[in-house]
N, C-alpha and C positions, 0 to 999 in steps of 0.2 A: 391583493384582491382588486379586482377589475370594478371603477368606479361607474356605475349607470343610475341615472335618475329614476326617479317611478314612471315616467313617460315609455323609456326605453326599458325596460323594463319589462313593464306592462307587455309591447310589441313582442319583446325576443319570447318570450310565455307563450302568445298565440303564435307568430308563425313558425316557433318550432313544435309548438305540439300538433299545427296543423301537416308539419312536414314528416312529423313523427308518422302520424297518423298515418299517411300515404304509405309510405316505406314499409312500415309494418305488415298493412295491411294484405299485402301479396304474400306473406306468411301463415294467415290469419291468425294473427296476433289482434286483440280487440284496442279498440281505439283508447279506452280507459288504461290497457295498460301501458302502451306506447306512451300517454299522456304520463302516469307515474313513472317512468324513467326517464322521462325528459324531467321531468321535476328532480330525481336523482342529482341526474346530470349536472344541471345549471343553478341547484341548490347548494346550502353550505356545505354537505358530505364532497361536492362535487367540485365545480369550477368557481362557486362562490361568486356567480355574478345578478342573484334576484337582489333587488337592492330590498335594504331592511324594511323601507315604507309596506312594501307590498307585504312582506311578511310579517309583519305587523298586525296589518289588516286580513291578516288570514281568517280571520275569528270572525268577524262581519261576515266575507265573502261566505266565508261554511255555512251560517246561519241562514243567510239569504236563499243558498243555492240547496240545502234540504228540505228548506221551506217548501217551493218551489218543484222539488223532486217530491213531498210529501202528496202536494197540492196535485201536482203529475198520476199520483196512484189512484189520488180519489176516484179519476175516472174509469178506472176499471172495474166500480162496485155499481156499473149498471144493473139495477134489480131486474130487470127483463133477460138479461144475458145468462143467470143464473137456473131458470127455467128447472127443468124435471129433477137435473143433477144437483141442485142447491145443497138440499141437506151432505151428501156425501162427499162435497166440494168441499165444506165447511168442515165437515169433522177430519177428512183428511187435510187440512192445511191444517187445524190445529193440533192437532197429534205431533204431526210431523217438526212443526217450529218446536212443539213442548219435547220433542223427544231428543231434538237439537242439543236446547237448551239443558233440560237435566242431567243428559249423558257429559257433556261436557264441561258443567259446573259439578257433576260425582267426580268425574275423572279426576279434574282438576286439582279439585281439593283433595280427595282421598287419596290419588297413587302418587302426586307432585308436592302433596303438603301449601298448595297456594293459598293464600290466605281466603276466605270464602267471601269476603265482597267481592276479592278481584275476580274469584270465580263465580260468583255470579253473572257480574259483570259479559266474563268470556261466554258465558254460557247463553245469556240475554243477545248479545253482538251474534253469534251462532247461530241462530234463528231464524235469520235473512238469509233472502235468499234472491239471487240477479233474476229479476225478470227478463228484464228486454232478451238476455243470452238465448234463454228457452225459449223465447219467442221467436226470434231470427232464425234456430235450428227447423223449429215447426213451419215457418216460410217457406225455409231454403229446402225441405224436403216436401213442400208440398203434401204434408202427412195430415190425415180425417180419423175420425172414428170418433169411438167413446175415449180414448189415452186421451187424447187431444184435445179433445174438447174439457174433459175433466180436466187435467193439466193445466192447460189455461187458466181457468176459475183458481185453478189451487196457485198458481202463482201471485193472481193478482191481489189475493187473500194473503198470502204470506206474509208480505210488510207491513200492513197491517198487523198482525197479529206481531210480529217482533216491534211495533214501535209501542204498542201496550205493552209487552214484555219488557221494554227496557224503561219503561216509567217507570212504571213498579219495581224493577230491578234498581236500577238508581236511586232512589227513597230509601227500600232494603240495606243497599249497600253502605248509604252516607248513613244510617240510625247501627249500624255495625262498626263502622268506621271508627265513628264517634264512642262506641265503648258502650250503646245500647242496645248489646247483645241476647236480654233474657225474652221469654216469650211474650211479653207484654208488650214493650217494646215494638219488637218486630210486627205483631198484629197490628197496634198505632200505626208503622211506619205502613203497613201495608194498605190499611185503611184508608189512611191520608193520599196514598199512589191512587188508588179507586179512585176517590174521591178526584183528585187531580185530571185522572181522566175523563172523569166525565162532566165536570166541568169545562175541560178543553174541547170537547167534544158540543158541546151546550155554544159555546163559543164561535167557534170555528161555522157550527150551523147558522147563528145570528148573523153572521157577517155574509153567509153566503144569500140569505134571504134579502138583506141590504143590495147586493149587486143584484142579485136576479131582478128585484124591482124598480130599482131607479138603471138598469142597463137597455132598458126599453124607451128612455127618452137618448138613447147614445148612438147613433146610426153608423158613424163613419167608422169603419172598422180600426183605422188607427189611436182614434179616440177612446175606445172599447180597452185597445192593447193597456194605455194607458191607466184608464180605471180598472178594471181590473187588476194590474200591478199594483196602483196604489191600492185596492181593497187586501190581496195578498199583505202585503207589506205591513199594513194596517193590524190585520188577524196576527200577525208575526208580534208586532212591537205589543198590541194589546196583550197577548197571550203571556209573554217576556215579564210586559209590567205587573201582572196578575200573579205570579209566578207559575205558570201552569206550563201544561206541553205544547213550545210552538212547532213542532213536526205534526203532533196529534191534531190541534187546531187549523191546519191548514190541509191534512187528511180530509177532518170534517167540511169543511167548505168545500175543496171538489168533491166530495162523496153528495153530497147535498145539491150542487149544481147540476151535476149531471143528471141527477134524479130530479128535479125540481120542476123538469119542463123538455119537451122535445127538443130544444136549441139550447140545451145545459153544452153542449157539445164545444160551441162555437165561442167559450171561455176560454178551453184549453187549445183551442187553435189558434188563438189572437197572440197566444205567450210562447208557443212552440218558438218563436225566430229568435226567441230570447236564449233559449233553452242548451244549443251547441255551443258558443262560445263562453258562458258563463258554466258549463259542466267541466269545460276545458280548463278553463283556470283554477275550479274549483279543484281538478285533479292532480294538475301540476301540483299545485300547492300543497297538496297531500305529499306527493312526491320528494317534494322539497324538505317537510318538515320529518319525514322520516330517518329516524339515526341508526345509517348503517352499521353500524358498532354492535350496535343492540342486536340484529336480526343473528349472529355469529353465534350471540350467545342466548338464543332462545329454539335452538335444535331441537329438543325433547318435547318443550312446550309449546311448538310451534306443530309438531309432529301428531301430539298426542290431541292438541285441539282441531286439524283435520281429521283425522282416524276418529274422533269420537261424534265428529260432527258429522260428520256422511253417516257413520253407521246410524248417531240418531236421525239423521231424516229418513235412511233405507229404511228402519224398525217401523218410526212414527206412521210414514207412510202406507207402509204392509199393513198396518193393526188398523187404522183407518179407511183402509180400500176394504178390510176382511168384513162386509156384511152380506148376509142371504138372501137378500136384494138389488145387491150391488152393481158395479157394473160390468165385472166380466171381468177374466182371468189376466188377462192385459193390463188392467190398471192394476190392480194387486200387484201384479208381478214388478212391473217398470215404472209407474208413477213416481218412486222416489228416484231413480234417476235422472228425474227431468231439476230436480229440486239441489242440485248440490250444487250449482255453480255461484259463487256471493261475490258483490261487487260494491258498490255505490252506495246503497242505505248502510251495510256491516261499515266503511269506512266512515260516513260519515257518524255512526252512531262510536264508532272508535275515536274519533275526533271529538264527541262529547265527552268520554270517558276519559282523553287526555286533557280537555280544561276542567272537568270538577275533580281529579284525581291525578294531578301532574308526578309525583312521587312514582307512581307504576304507569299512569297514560304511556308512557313509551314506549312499554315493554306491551300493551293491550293493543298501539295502533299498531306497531311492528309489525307483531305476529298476523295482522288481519290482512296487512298489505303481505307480506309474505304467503300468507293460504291465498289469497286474490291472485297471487303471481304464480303459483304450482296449480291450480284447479283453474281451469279456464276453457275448458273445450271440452266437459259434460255437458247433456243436453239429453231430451229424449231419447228413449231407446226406438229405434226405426224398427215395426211388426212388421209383419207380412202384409197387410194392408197398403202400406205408403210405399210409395213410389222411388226411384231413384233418384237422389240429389241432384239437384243443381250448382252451375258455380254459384260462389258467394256472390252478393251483389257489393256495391259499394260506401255501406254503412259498417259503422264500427259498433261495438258491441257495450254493453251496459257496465 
């Protein structure tokens, strides 16, 4: 094994995942997955040169950096953006996550014999779904309409709705775990997730009220960057020591900021410089902790949790576009192909599942970085209304 300090270390992580990034990119391969193979690579399956400090501190880095991606989503629950299409935004993203999710915790359990936390679990993880992907496709095609604009809304509702699915689904699963199988039980443990979230949620809002009010004696925009990090940070550790949800908790804080005021906006632009190289390493390091061993022998279960998981967002999404009001034969039809590409929250919410449940975590992160590697380049279906694509620009993909 090649001996590197955490300094050098650190380096070889960024500027190979930013060389990855390049190379790939003339493929269009997204930048996230170019990052997990560089993690591959230069991890223990591979060349074995991340030194153990850093991956040690994987656990920190994950934390901070979904935090951070939570706090990221908030902003897309502009209540003005939601307009006429609100309600049919909503019930198609949540159909769609729930349809994810049961089809492939039934499958799981039923036709594979998985034990039903874990499939839960898979089923919960399932539910996500990449935004930025579908976003970049609607760019790059320069596509309008009612798809689109519904689309949108539904994406940005998605992670959302799977990160309350996997509180809840995690509570379930550890009062299962533990041999507190009967239905009493389970209602407790269900209860207590509710309650969880909305306390986090309660939280998350406090915290964001705190900044909005004292960020008006804060002028210098670097100053801003700062406090805000520490308010993030803050929402993170308080929520940790409460034991509540700090992904949900820092949901609520950008969903609150953005709404709270016309310059809610100029939060999440102050953090954006943060945003690329801390996503970077967060990926590697997925990368790295992934045991190739494992993905050989999860072919069937890797197989049957794609297959189950598109057809639930194609169903969810159909039965949710299906009203006599709705928006037209377009959305019905394509709206769930805009919804199948998962990246960045399914890994990270994989990466929780492999620290509260280390015995099967490997076999739950594998398979999600395995679907993340075969589904990459779904995206809206192009009608007749939109236009011819253009080249790709030069960002990499969620």
């Amino acid at each position: 094994m090649i001996k590197t300090n955490t300094e050098l270390g650190l380096s070889l992580i960024i500027l190979a995942g930013f060389l990855a990034a390049k190379l790939f990119r003339a493929a269009k391969i997204p930048a996230v997955t170019s990052y997990i193979l560089v993690g591959i690579v230069i991890g223990p399956s591979g060349l074995e040169v991340m030194p153990e400090g850093i991956l040690a501190a994987s656990g920190f880095i994950s934390d901070v950096v979904l935090g951070l991606i939570a706090f990221g989503i908030g902003r897309n629950f502009h209540f003005r953006t939601f307009g006429k299409t609100g309600k049919i935004i909503v019930r198609i993203s949540a159909m769609e996550a729930l349809g994810a999710m049961l089809l492939v915790t039934a499958a799981l359990h039923l036709l594979l014999k998985v034990p039903i936390h874990i499939a839960i679990l898979f089923g919960a993880i399932a539910s996500a779904t990449a935004p930025a992907a579908t976003v970049m496709v609607v760019e790059e095609t320069k596509a309008k309409g009612p798809l689109t604009d519904t689309l949108l809304g539904v994406v940005a509702l998605d992670d959302a709705w799977a990160l309350m699915i996997f509180a809840v689904s995690m509570v379930v699963a550890k009062t299962i775990a533990g041999g507190g199988a009967n239905h009493l039980d389970l209602l407790m443990a269900a209860g207590m997730a509710v309650s969880e979230i909305a306390f986090s949620l309660i939280l998350g809002a406090a915290f964001a009220w705190l900044l909005h009010h004292y960020s008006s004696r804060v002028v210098n925009p670097s100053d801003l960057e700062v406090f805000t990090l520490g308010i993030i940070l803050l929402t993170m550790g308080a929520a940790s020591s409460l034991g509540l949800s700090v992904l949900l908790a820092c949901l609520a804080l950008g969903v609150v900021l953005v709404n709270i005021s016309s310059e809610g906006c100029r939060f999440f632009e102050v953090i954006e410089p943060l945003d690329t190289p801390l996503y970077l390493i967060f990926f590697v390091l997925a990368g790295a902790l992934l045991e190739i061993g494992l993905i050989r022998e999860i072919g069937l279960l890797g197989l049957a949790y794609i297959v189950f998981r598109v057809a639930g967002k194609l169903l969810g999404a159909y039965l949710g576009a299906s009203d006599p009001g709705g928006m037209g034969a377009a959305v019905k039809k394509y709206i769930g192909l805009g919804l199948i590409p998962q990246a960045g929250v399914a890994l990270g919410l994989a990466l929780m599942a492999l620290e509260q449940f280390p015995a099967v975590g490997e076999t739950i992160f594998s398979t999600i970085v395995a679907h993340h590697r075969r589904i990459r380049a779904f995206g809206p279906h192009r009608h007749q209304d939109s236009p011819r694509p253009r080249p790709r620009d030069s960002r990499g993909g969620d």
